[in-house]
N, C-alpha and C positions, 0 to 999 in steps of 0.2 A: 815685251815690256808691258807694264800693267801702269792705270791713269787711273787719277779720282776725278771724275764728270760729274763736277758738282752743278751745272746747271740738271743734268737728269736726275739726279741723285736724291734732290732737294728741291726739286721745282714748287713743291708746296708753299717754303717757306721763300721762297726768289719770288712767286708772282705776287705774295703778299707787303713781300718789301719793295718791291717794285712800284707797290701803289703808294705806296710812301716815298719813292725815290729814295730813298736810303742805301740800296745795296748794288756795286759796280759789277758789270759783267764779269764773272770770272769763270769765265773758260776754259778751260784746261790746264786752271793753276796745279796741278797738283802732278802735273806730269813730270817732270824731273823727280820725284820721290821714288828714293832706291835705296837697296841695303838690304840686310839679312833679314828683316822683318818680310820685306818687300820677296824674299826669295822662298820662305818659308810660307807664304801666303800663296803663290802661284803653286807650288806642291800640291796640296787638298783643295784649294778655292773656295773656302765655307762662303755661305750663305752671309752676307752685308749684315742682315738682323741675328744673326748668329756667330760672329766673328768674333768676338771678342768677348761676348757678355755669355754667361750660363742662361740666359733666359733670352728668347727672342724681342721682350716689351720694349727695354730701351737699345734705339736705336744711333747709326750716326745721322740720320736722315731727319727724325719725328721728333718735337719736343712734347713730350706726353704732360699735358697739363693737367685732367681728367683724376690721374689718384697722383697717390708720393709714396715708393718705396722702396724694399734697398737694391740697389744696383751694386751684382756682383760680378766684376770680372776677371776674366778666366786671368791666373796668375801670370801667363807669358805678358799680358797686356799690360798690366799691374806695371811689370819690369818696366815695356817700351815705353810707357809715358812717365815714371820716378827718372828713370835714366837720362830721357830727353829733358824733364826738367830740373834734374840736377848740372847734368851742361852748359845750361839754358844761362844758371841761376849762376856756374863757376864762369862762362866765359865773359859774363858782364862784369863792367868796372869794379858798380857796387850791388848792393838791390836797391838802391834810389834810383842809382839807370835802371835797372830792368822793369822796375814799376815802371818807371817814366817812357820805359821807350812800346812796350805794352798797354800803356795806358794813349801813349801816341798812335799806334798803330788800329788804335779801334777807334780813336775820334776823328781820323785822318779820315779809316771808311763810313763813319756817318757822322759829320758835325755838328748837327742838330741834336744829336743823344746829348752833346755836352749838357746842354740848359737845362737836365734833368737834374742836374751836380753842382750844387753851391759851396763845397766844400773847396780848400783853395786847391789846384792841382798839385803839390807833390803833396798834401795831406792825402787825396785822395787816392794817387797815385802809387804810395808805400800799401793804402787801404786794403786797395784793389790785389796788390801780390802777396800780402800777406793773408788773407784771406785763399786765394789760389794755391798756397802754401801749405793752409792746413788741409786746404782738401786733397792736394797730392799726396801728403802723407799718411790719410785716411783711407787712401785706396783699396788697401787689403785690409779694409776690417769694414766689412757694408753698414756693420749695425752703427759703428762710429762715424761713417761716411754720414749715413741718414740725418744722424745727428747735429754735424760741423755744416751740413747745410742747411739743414731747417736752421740752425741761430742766425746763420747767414740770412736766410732766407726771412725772419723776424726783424731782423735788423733792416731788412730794405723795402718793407710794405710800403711805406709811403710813394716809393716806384711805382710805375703805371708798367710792368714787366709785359710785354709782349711775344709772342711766336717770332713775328718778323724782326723784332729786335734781338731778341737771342738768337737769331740767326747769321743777325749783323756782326754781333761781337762773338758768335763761333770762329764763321768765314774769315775774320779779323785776327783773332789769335791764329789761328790754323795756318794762314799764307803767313802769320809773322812769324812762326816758329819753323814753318817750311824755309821762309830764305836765310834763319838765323842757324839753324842745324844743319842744315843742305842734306847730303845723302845718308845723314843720325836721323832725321826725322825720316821714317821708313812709310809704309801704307799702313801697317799694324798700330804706329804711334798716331799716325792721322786720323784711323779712325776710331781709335781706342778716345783721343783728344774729344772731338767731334760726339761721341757718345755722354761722355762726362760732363760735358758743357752743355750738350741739349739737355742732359738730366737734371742739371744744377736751374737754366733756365725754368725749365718745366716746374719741378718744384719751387720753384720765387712765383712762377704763375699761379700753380695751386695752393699755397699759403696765402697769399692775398686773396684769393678769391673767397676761400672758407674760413678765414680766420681776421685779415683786419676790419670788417665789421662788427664782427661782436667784442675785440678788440679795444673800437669806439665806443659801442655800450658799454661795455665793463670800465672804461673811462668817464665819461658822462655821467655812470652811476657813482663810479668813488668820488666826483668832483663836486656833485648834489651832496653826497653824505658830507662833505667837507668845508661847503657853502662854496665852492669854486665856481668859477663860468666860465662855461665853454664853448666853442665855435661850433660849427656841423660836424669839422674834420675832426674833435675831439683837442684840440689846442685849447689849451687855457687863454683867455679874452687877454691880451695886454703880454700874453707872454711873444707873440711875434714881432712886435716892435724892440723887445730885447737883444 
């Protein structure tokens, strides 16, 4: 039988969250994951950075902050993660539970993420999976994928996205969907998961880094041509008290 050793796997992104106390040991969560994916992968044994994706860059391991671009995976994978989440999405009541219990499941493993989210929780939490939503469904089309996440990815600059935080809320979806699927969540869907979500992170890292900056300048300059005033962060003066 085959494990995902996510302390070995990922120690990059554990001894980083670590320092932050954010992320719980998880040990050998991943060992009950079986199924056809799971038997189909013991067969050939590809290579972790090769498993899933046509290209070795994005990985389940690495959240590539550095560049952004499209992540294509191989079409078996495609299938194990639409499939997992369309069961995901039929066995819950509504999709205001499965946001809600998804959105539970990731502030359970870090509580301190909450304070980043003023928005009330099930606004946030419908936010949260339907957004998830359009990226599953962009899966098999990379160039549409690129796209559904950079808006995503534009829409969240104001986040402070980090490595060890995208790590938090991988590890988090991943054991959630490992205990909600049981032996439907295979090792192919895990790490096919795990890939998509470091890529999603990665790109929120690299869109802020290179872009809400000049962002705030190109704010600051319309607000001058406008006679507006604005703060450092590029808010209009009087508009946060609203």
């Amino acid at each position: 039988s085959m494990s995902v050793e996510e302390d070995d796997d990922i120690s990059p992104c554990h001894d980083a969250a670590d320092e932050e106390g954010e992320l719980e040991d998880a040990s050998g969560s991943g060992s009950g994951i079986t199924g056809e994916g799971a038997d189909a992968f013991a067969e050939d044994d590809p290579p972790v950075a090769t498993g899933v994706c046509r290209s070795g860059r994005y990985t389940a391991e690495d959240v590539v902050d550095e560049s952004f671009e499209c992540l294509e995976l191989m079409p078996f994978a495609v299938v194990e993660v639409q499939e997992c989440w369309s069961k995901f999405l039929k066995d819950a009541d509504t999709q205001e539970a499965a946001g809600e219990a998804l959105y539970t499941a990731i502030f359970d493993a870090a509580p301190s993420l909450q304070s980043l989210f003023k928005t009330p929780r099930a606004v946030m939490a419908m936010r949260f999976l339907v957004g998830l939503q359009q990226i599953m469904q962009a899966l098999d089309d990379p160039e549409g994928l690129k796209v559904v996440v950079e808006t995503l990815g534009f829409q969240h600059l104001e986040f402070e996205v980090t490595p060890p935080r995208v790590c938090v809320f991988r590890d988090a979806i991943c054991e959630f969907l490992s205990l909600e699927l049981c032996s439907r969540y295979t090792l192919v869907a895990d790490e096919s998961f795990r890939v998509v979500l470091n890529y999603i992170g990665g790109a929120f890292i690299y869109l802020r880094k290179n872009f809400a900056g000049r962002i705030r300048v190109l704010l600051k300059s319309w607000a001058l041509a406008n006679g507006e005033d604005l703060d450092a962060d590029g808010v209009e003066v009087g508009a946060k008290a609203g």
